[in-house]
N, C-alpha and C positions, 0 to 999 in steps of 0.2 A: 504494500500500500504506500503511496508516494502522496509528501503537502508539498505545495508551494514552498520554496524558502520563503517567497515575497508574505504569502499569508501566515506564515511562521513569525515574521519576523514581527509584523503589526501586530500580531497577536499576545507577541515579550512586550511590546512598547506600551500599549494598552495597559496593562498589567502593570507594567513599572509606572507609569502616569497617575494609576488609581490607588494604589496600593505602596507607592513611594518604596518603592523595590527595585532591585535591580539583577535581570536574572539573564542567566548566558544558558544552553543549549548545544551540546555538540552533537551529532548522531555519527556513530561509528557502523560499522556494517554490520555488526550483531548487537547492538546495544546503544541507548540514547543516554547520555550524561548530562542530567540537568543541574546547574550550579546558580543556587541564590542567594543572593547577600541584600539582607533587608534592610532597610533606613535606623538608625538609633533612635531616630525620634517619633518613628511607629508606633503607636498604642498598641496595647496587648490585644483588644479583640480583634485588630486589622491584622496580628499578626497570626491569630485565629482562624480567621476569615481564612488568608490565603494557605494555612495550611490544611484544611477543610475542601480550598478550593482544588491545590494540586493533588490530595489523595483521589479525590471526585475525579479528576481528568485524567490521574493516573489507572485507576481503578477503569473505566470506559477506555481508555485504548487499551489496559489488558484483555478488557472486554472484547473489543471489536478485533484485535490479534487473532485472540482465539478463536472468537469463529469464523476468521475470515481462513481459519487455518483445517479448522472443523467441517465449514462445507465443500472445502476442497480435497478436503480427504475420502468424505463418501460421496462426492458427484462427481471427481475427475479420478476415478481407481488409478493407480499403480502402485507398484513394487508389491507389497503382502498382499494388497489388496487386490489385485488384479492375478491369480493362481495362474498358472500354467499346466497343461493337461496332463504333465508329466506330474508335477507336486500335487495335483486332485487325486490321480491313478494312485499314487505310491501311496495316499497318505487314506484311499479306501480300499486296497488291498490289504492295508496293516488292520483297520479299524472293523473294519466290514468284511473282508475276505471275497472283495467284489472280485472275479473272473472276466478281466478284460478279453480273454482270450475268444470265446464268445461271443462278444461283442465286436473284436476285430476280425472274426470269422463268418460273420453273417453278411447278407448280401444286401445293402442298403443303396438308400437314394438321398447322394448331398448333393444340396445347394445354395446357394445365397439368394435370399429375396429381399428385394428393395423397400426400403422404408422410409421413413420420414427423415428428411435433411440431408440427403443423399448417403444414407447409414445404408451398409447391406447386412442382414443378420444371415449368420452363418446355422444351415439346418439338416437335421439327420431324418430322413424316414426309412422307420422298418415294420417292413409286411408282416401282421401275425404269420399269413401262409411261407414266409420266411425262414420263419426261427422256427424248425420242428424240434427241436432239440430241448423246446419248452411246455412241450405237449403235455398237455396236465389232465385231458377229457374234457374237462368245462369251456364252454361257448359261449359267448353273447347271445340274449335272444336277438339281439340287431346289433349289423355290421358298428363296430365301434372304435372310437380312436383317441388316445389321449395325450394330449400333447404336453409336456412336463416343462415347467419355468423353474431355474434354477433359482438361486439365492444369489444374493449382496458377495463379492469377492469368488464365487465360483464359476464354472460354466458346463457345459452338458455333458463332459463325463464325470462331474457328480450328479447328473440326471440316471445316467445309465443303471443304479443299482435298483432306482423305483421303474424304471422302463422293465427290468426284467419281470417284475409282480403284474405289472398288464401284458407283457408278453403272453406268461404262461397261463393268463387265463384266455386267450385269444382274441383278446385287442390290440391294432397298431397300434403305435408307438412314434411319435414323434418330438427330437428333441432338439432345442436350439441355443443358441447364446445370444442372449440379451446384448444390446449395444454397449460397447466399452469395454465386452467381455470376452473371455476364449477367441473365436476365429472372426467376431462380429467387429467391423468396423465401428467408428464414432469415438469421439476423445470426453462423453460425459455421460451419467445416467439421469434418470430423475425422480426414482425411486418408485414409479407406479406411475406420472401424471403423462408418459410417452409411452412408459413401455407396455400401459394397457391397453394403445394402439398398437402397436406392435404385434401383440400377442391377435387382436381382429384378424389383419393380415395372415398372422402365420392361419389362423383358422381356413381363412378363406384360400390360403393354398392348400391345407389338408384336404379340403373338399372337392378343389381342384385335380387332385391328383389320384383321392381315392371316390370321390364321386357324391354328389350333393344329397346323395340315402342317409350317405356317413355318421352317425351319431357324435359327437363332438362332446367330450369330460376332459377336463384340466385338471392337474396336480400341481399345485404352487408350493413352494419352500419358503421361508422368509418373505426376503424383498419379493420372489416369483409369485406367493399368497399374494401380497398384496395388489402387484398386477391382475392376478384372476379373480381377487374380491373387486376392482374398480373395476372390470370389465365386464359382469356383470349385468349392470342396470342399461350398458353401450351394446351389448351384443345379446341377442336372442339365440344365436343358434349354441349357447353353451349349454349340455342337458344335466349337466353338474360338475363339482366340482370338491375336490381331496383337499384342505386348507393345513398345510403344516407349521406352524409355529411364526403367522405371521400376525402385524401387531392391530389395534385397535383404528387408532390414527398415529401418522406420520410423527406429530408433534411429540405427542404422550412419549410416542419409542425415542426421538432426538433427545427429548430434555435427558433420559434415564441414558445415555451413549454420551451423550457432550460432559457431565459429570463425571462418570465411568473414565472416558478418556484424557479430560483436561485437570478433575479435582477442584472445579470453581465452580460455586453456586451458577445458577441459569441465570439469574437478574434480569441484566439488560440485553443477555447476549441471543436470546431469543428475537427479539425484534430486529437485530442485528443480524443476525443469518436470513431472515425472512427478505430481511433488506437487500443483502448480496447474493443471496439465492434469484429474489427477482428481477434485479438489474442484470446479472452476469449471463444467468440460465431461463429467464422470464418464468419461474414457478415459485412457490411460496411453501415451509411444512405445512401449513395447515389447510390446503387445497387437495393433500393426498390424504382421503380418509377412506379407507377401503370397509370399515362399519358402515357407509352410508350403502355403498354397494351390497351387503348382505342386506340390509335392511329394506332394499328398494327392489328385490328379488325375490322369485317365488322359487327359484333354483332350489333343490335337495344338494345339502353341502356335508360331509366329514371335517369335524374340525378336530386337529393333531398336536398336542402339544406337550411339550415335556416340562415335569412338576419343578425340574431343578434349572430352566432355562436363567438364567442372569441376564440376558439382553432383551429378550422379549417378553415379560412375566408372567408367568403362568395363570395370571388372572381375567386375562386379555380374554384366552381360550373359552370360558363362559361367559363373558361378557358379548363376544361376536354370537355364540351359540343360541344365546336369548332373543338377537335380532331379527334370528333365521327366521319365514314366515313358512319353510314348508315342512309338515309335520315328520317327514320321514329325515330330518335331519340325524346328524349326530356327532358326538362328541367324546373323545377318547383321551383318557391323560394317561401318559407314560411316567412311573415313579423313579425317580433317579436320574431321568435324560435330561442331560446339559440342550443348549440349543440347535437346531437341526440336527439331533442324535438319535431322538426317538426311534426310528431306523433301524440303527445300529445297536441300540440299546436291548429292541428284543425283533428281530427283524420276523418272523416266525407271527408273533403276535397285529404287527404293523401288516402283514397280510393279511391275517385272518381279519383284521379291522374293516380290511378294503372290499373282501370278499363279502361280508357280510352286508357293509355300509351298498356296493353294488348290486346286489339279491335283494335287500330290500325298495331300491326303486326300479326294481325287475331291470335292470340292465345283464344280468346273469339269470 
């Protein structure tokens, strides 16, 4: 973030004018030295005043650092935050005992489809009639296909371990990476308010390619829930939807992350990322509520969340559940699972959820 020297400088003179001070400024490349030598003949509440006044200015540009530091960290991924398919594979082989092999063995169909701001998302489809080696007996009573939105810092091969549980009951499988992420172009996300356009599209290719009968269910993770909860109330052809540990609204989840990460109360710094969120990236937190999308839906939803999440809180998962309007919903808490683990935590069980959660709005 760059001032003016010029408005710098009116701003000391100001100050020394009002307050009979006199104050110098140097800023270095990692740090600002502010040096002030007040008047002798200052009263003590003037000297009050301005020390009141530079903890206050002090205090708001620590503010505004941080979140200018904040929304660049989860709107523009890189480095941990941005995985590599290699660091996803290694690190759900160790956790999960996922079998890429498999998955690098089956006959799929990539490509990239064009998206909003010349982003192309990068996508995998795979035919049930593909994978027999996931032959389980059970059918869809209708042709079906679910297409899996990854999470915040991942990309679609950590989709692959829930693509295999629609596999094997014989639904396609389509998986992609979100903008910013894995093989998808674009240098920012927005956390739901584009990418649940995105996710339309990728529909409207699936039905393209497997044919407008196609039954169309989402599986969301995280940040991927909350694209398939705002997409929702935008797209009719979704006929349900798997919701894994995604959060209430936008905001709720920021303030409990900005704290977590930075260690400074929220204060002022909320209106402050709102600020630079909507000048930089023209979106706002509090514009992505993906509650208002359950709420505005008749969709039958699974919602998935683990008891021991830290980042998204495990109280969210009944709060969305109560919105639901359609009675065959439902709601499953995994005891012990950290955030997107539940999975992992008892994978066995995470099927039987699905299975069940599917049978009941006869999709099985």
């Amino acid at each position: 973030m760059r001032v003016s020297p010029v408005i710098l400088r009116l701003c000391i003179l100001r100050t020394q004018h009002r307050l009979r001070c006199r104050m110098t400024i140097r800023v270095n490349r990692n740090f600002v030295v502010v040096r002030l030598c007040y008047n002798e003949n200052m009263s003590w509440y003037e000297i009050v005043i301005l020390m009141i006044a530079i903890f206050v200015g002090l205090y708001a540009l620590i503010c505004l650092l941080a979140a200018n530091l904040f929304i660049k960290a989860i709107i523009t991924p890189s480095g941990k935050s941005r995985r590599t398919f290699e660091e996803v594979r290694e690190r759900d082989r160790h956790f999960e005992n996922v079998d890429f092999n498999l998955y690098d063995s089956v006959q799929k169909e990539e490509f990239m489809l064009p998206a909003e701001g010349g982003v192309e998302l990068s996508c995998v489809l795979i035919r049930a009639d593909q994978a027999p080696w996931f032959e389980s007996g059970i059918r869809p009573k209708r042709e079906t296909c679910v297409i899996v939105s990854h999470g915040f810092a991942e990309n679609k091969q950590n989709s692959i371990k829930y693509g295999y549980d629609f596999l094997s009951l014989g639904i396609h499988v389509l998986l992609y990476d979100h903008r910013a992420f894995g093989e998808s172009t674009g240098k920012y996300c927005s956390l739901g308010i584009i990418e649940h356009k995105d996710l339309s599209l990728v529909i409207t290719e699936a039905k393209r390619r497997l044919g407008e009968h196609v039954a169309i269910g989402i599986h969301g993770e995280s940040m991927g829930a909350m694209a398939g909860m705002m997409a929702l109330t935008g797209d009719d052809r979704i006929e349900f939807l798997v919701e894994d540990c995604g959060p209430t609204y936008l905001a709720d989840f920021t303030k409990k992350a900005y704290r977590a990460m930075t260690h400074l109360p929220i204060g002022w710094a909320m209106p402050m990322m709102n600020t630079i969120a909507n000048r930089k990236y023209h979106f706002t937190m509090e514009a992505v509520r993906p509650a208002d999308g359950v709420a505005g839906s008749d969709v039958p939803l699974l919602f998935i969340h683990g008891s021991e999440d830290q980042l998204v809180p495990s109280w969210m998962c009944p709060e969305l559940y109560s919105l639901s309007r359609n009675p065959h919903s439902k709601m499953a808490l995994f005891e012990g699972a950290a955030h997107a683990r539940s999975h992992s935590s008892n994978p066995v069980r995470y099927k039987k959820e699905i299975v069940s959660f599917l049978t009941e709005i006869e999709v099985l």
